[in-house]
Backbone as a chain_set.jsonl record, in Angstrom:
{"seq": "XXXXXXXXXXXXXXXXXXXXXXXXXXXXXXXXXXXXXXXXXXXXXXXXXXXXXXXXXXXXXXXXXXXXXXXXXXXXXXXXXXXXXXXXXXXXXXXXXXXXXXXXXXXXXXXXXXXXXXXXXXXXXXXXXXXXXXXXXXXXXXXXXXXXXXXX", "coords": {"N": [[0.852, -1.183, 0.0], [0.575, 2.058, -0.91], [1.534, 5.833, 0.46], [-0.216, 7.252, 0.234], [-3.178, 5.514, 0.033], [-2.478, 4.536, 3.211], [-3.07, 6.814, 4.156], [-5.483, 6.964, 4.073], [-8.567, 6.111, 6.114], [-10.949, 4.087, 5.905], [-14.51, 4.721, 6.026], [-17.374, 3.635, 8.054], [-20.802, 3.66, 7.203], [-23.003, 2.617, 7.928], [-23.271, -0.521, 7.032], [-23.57, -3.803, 7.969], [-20.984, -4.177, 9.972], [-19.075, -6.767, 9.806], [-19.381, -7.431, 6.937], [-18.911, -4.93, 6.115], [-15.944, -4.919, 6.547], [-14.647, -7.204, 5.62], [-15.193, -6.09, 2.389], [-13.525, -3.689, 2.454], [-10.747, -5.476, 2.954], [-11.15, -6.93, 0.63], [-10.912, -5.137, -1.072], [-8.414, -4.063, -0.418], [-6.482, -6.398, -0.477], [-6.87, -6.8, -3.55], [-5.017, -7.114, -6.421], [-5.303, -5.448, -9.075], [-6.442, -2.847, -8.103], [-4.249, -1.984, -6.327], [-2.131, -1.371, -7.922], [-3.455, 0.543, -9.341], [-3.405, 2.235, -7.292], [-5.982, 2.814, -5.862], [-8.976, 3.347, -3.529], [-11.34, 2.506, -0.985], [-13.243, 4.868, 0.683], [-15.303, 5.187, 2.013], [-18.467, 3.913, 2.828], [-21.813, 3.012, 2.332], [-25.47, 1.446, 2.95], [-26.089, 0.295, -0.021], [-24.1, 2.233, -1.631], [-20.957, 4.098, -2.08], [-17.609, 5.377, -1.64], [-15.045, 5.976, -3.502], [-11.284, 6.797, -3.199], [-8.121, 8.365, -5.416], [-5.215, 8.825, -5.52], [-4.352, 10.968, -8.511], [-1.304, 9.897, -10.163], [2.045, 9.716, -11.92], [1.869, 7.68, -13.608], [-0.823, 7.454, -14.374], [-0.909, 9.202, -16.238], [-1.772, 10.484, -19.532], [-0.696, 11.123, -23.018], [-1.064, 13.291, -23.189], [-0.817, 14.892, -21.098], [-2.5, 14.807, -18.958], [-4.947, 12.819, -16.444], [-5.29, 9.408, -17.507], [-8.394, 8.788, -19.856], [-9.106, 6.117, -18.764], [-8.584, 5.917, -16.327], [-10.361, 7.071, -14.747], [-13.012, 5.329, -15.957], [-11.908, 3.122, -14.256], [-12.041, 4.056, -11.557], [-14.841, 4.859, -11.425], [-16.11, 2.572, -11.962], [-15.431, 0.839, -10.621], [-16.551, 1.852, -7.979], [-19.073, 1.683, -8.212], [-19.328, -0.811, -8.392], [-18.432, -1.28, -5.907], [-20.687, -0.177, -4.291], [-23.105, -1.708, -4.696], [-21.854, -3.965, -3.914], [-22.112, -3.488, -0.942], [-24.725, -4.112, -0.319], [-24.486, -6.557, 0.097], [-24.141, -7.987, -2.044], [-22.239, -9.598, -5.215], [-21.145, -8.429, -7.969], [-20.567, -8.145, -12.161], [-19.379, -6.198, -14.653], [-21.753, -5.282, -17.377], [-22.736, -3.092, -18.735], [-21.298, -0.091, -19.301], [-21.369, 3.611, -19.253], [-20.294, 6.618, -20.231], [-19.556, 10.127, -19.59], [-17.619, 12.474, -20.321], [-16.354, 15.621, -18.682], [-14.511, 16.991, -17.44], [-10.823, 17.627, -17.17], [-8.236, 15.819, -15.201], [-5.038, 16.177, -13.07], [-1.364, 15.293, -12.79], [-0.971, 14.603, -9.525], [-3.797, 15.497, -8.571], [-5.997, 14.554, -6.719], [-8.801, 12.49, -7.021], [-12.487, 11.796, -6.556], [-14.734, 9.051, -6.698], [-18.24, 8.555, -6.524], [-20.496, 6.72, -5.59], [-23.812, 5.07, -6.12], [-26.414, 2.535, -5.965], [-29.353, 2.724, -8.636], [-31.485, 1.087, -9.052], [-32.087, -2.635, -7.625], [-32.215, -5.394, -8.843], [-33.549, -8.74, -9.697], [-31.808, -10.143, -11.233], [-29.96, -8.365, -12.493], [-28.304, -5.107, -11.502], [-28.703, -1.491, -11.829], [-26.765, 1.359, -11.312], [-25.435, 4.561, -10.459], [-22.162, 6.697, -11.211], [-20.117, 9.164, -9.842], [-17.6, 11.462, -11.004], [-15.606, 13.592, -9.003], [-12.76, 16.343, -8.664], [-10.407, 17.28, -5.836], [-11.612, 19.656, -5.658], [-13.756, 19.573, -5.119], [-14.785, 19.787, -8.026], [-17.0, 18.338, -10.536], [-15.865, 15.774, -12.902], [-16.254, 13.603, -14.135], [-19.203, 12.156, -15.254], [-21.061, 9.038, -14.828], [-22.864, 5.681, -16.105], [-24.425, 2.423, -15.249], [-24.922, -0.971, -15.819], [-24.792, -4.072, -14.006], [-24.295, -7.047, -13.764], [-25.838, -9.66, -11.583], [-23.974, -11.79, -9.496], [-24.305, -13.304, -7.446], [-24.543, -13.663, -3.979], [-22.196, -12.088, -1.774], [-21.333, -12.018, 1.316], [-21.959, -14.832, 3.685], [-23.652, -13.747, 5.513]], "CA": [[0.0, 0.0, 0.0], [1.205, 3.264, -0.96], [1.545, 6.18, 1.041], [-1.627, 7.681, -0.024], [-3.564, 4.336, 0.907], [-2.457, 4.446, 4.388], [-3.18, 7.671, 4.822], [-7.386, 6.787, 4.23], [-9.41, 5.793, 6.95], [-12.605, 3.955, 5.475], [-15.926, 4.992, 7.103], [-18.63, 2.861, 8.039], [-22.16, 4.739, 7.222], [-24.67, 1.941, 8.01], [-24.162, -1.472, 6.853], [-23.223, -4.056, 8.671], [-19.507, -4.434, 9.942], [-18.622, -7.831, 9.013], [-19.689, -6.894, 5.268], [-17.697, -3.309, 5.646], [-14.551, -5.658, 7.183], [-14.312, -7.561, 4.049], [-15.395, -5.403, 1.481], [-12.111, -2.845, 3.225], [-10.006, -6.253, 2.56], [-10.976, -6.676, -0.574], [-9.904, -3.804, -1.49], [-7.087, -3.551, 0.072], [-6.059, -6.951, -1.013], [-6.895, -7.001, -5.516], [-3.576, -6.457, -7.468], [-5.134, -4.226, -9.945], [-6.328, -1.763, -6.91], [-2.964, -1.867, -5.424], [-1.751, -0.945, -9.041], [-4.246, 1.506, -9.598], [-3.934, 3.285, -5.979], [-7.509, 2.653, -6.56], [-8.947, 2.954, -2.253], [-12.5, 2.988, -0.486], [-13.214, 5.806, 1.746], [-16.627, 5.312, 2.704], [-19.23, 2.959, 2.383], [-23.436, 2.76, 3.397], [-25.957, 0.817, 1.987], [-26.348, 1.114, -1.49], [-23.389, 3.794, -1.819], [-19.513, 3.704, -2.21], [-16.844, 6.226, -2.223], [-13.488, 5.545, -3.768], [-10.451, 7.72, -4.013], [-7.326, 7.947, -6.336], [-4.407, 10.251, -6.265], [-3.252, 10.687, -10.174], [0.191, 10.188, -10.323], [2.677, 9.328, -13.882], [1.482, 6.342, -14.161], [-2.159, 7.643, -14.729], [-0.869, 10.213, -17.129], [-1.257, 10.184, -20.825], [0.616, 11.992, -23.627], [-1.392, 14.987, -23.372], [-0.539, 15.267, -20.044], [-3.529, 14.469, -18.31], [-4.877, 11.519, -16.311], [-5.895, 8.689, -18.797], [-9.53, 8.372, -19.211], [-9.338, 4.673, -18.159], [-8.83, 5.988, -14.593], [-12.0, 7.484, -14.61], [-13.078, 4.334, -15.895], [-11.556, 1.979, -13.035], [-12.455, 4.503, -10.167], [-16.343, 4.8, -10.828], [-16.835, 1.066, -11.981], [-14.876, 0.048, -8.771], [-17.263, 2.641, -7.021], [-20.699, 1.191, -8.582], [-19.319, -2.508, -8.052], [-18.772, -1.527, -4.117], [-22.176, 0.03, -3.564], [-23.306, -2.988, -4.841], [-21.508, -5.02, -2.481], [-22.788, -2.815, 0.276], [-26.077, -4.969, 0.089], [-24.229, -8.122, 0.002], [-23.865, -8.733, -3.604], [-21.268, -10.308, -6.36], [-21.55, -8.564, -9.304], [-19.831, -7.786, -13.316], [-19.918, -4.807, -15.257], [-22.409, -5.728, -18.268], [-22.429, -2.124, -19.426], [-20.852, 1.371, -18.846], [-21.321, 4.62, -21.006], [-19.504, 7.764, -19.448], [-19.226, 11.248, -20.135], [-16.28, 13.435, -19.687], [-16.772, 16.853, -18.11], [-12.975, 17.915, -17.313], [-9.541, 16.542, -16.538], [-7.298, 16.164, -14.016], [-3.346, 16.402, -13.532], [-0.473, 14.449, -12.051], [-1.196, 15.662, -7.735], [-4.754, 15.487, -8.27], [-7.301, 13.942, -6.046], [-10.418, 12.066, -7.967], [-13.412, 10.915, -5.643], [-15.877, 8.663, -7.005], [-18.944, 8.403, -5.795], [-21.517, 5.839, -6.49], [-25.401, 4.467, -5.477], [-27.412, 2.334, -6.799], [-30.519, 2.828, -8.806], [-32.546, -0.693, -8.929], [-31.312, -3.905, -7.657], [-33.094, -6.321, -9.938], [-33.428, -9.96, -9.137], [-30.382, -10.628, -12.186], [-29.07, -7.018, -12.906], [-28.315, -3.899, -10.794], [-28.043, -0.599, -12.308], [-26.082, 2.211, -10.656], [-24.532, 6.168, -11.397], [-21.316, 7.825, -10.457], [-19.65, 10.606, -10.268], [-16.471, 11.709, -10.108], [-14.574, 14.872, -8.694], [-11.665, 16.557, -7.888], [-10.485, 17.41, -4.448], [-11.986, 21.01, -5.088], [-15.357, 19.544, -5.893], [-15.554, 20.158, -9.319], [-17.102, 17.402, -11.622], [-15.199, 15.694, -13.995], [-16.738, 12.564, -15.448], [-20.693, 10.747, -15.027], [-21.503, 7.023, -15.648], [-23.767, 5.001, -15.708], [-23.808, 1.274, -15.519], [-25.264, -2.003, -15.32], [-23.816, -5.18, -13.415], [-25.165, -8.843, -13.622], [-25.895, -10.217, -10.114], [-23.005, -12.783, -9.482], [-24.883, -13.927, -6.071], [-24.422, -12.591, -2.629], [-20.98, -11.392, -1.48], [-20.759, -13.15, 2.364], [-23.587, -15.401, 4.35], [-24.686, -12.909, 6.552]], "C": [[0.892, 1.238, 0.0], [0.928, 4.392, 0.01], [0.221, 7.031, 1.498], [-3.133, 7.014, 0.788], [-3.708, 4.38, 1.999], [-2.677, 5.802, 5.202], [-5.342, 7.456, 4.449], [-7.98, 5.999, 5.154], [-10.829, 5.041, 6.135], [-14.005, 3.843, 6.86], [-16.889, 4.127, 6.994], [-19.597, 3.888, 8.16], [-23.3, 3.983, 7.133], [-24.373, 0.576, 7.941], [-22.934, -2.353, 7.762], [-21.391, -4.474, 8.752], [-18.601, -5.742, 9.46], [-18.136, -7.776, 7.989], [-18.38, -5.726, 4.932], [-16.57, -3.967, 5.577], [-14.214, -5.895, 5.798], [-14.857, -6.979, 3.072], [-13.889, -4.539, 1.525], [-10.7, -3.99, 2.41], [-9.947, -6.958, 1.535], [-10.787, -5.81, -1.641], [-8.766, -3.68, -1.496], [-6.036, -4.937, -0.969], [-5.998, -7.35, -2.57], [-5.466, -5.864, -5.973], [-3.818, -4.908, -8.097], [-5.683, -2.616, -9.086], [-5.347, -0.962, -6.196], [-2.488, -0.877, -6.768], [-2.243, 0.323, -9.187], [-4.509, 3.084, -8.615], [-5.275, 3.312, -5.975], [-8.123, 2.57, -4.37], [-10.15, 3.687, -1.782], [-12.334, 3.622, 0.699], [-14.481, 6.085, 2.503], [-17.607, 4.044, 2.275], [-20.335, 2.876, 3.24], [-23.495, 1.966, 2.315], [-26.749, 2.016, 0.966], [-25.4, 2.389, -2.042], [-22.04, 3.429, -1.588], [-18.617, 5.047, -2.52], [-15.255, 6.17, -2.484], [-12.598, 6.941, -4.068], [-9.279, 7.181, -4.522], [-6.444, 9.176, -6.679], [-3.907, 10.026, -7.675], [-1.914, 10.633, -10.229], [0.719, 9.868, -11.557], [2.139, 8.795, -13.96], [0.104, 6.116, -14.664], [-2.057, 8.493, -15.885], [-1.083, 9.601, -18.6], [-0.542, 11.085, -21.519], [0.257, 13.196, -23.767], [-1.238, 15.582, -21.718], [-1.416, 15.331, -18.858], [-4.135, 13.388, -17.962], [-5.992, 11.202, -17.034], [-7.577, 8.758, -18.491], [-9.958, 6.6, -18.489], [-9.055, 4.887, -16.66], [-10.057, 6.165, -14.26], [-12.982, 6.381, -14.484], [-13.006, 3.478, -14.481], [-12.26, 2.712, -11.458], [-14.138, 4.352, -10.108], [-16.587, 3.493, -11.176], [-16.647, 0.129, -10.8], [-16.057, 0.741, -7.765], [-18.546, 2.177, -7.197], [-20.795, -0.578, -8.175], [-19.511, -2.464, -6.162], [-19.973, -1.089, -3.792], [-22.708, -1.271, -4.068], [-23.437, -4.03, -3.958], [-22.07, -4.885, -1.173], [-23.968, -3.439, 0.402], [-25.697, -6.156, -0.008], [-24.387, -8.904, -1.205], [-22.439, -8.775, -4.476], [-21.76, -9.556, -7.441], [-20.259, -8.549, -10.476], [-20.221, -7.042, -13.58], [-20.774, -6.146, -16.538], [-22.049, -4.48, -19.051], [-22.036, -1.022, -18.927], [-20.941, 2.01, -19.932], [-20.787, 5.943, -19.222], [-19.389, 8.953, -19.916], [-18.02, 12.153, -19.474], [-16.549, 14.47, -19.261], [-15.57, 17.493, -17.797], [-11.778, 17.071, -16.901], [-9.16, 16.942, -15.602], [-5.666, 15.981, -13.917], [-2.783, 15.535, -12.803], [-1.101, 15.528, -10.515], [-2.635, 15.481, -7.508], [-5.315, 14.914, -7.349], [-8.252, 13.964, -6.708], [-11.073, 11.311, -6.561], [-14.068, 10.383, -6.375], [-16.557, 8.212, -6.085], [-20.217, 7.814, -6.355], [-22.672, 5.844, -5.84], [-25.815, 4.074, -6.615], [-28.542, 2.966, -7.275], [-31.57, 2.18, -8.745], [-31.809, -1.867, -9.01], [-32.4, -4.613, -8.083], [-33.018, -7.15, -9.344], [-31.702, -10.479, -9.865], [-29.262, -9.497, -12.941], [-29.397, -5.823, -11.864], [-28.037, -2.858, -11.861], [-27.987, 0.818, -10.947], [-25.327, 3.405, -11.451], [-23.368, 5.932, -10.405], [-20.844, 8.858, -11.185], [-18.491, 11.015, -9.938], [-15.574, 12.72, -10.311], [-13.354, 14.567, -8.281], [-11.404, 17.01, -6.499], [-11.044, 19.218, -4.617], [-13.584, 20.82, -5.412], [-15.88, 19.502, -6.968], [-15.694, 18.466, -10.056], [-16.298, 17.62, -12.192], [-14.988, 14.746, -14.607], [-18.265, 12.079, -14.589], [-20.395, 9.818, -15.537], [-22.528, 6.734, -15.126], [-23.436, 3.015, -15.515], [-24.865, -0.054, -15.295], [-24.895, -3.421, -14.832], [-24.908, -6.306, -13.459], [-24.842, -9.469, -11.976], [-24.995, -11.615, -9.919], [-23.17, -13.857, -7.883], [-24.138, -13.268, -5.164], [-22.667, -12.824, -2.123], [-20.426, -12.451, -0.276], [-22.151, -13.866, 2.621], [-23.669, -15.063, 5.641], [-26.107, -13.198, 7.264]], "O": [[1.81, 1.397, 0.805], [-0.082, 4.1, 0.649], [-0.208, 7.348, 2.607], [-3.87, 7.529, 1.629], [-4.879, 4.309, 2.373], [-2.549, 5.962, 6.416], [-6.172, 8.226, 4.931], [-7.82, 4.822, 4.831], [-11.735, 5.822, 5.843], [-14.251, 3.263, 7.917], [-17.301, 3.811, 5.878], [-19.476, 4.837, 8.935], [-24.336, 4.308, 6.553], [-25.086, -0.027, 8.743], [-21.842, -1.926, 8.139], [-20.721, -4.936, 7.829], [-17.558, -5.629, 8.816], [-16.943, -7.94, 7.735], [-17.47, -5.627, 4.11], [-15.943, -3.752, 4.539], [-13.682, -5.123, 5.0], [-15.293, -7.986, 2.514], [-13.116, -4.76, 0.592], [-9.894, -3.567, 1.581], [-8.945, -7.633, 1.296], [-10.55, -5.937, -2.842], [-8.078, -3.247, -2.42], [-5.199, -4.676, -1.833], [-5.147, -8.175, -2.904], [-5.13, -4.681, -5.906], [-3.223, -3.84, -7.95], [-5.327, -1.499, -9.462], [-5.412, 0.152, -5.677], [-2.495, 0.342, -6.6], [-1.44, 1.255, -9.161], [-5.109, 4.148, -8.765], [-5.598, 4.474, -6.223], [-7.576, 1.626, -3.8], [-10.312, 4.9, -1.913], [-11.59, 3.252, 1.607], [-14.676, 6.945, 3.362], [-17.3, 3.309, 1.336], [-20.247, 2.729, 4.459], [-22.74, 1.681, 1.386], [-27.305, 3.112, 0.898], [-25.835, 3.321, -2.718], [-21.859, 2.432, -0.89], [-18.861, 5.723, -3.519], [-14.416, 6.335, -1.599], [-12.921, 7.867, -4.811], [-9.031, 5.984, -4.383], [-6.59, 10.081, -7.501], [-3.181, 9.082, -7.988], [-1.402, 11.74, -10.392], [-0.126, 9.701, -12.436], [1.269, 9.258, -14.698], [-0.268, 5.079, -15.212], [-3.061, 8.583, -16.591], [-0.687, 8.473, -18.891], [0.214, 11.851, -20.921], [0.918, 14.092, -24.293], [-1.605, 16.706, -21.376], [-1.039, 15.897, -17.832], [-4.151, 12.574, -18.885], [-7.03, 11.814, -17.284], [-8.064, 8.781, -17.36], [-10.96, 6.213, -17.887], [-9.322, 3.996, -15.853], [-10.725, 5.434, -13.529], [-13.683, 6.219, -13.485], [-13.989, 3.255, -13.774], [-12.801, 2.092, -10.542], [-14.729, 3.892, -9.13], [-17.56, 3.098, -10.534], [-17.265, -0.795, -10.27], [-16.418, 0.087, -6.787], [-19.253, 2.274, -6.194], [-21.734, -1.302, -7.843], [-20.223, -3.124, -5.404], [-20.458, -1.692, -2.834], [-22.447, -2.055, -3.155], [-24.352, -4.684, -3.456], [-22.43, -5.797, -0.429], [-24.393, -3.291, 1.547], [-26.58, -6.988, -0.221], [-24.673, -10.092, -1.349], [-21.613, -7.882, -4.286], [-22.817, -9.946, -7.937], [-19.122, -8.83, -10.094], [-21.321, -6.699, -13.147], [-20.551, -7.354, -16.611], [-21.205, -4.576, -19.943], [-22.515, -0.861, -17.804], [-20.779, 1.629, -21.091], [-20.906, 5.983, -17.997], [-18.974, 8.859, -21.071], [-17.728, 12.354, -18.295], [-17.75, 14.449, -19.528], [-15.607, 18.719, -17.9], [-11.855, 15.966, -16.365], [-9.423, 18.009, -15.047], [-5.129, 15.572, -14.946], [-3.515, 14.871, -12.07], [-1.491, 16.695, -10.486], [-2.946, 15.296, -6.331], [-4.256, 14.484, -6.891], [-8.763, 15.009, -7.112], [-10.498, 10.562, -5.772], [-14.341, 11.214, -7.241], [-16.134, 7.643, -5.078], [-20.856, 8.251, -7.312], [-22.726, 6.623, -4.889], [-25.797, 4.586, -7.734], [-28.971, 3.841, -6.523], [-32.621, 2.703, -8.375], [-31.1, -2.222, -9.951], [-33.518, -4.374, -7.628], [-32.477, -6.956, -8.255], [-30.755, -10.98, -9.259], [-28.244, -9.661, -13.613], [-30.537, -5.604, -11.454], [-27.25, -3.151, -12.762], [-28.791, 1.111, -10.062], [-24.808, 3.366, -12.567], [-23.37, 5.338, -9.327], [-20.948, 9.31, -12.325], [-18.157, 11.023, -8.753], [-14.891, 12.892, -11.321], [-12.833, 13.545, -7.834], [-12.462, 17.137, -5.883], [-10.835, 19.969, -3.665], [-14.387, 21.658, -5.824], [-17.072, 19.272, -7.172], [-14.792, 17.629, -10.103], [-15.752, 18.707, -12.384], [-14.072, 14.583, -15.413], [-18.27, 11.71, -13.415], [-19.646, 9.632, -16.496], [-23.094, 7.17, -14.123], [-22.325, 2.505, -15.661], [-25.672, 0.109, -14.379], [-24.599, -4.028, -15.862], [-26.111, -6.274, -13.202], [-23.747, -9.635, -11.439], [-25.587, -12.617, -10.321], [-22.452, -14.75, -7.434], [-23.251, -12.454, -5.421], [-22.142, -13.93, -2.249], [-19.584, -13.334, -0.438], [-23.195, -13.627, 2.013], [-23.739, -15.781, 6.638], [-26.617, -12.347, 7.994]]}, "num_chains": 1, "name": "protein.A"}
């Protein structure tokens, strides 16, 4: 875990601790998270908030971080609200709009909630700023129900 990482606290905002425990450690523990600095900072039901300092390794050649961060932070952020009710899911679909970039130093929050958990598909938004608040991408998304998370 990078230095960033250990400097986030994740908040419990409702659901039950067990669930938060491992949801936290699955996080903490997926490669491409670690890779990604990719790290939850909150979590209720139905709701997820991930952050992600940009550093080089997010950059592209225009000097701005790639849009596939954007990408990884709100689909990671729509998969954990998700989880927050004790579900498994996959992305099925994402569509995204851009709204502004961000730089090497930045701070990106995403911030997710569901919209309707289905019996075989969830769909869910996010959104995700910089550390001064400002938007600077939507999504949307839909995930296929992969069955329940722990046996709670």
């Amino acid at each position: 875990m990078d230095d960033f990482g250990k400097s986030i606290i994740p908040e419990n905002q409702g659901i039950p601790d067990d669930l938060f425990k491992d949801i936290i450690k699955t996080n903490l523990s997926c490669r491409f998270f670690q890779e990604m600095g990719i790290y939850v900072s909150a979590l209720g039901p139905g709701f997820a908030e991930i952050k992600c300092r940009i550093n080089e390794k997010h950059i592209n050649p225009r000097g701005i971080a790639h849009g596939a961060v954007y990408f990884a932070v709100l689909d990671t952020a729509m998969g954990m609200a998700i989880r927050t009710i004790n579900y498994n899911c996959v992305t099925i679909q994402f569509a995204s709009s851009f709204v502004s970039s961000v730089k090497e130093g930045d701070l990106v929050i995403g911030k997710a909630e569901i919209d309707h958990a289905g019996r075989s598909v969830f769909y869910a938004q996010g959104r995700l700023y910089d550390q001064n608040e400002k938007l600077i991408n939507t999504a949307s998304g839909s995930f296929y129900n992969m069955g329940t998370f722990l046996n709670i």
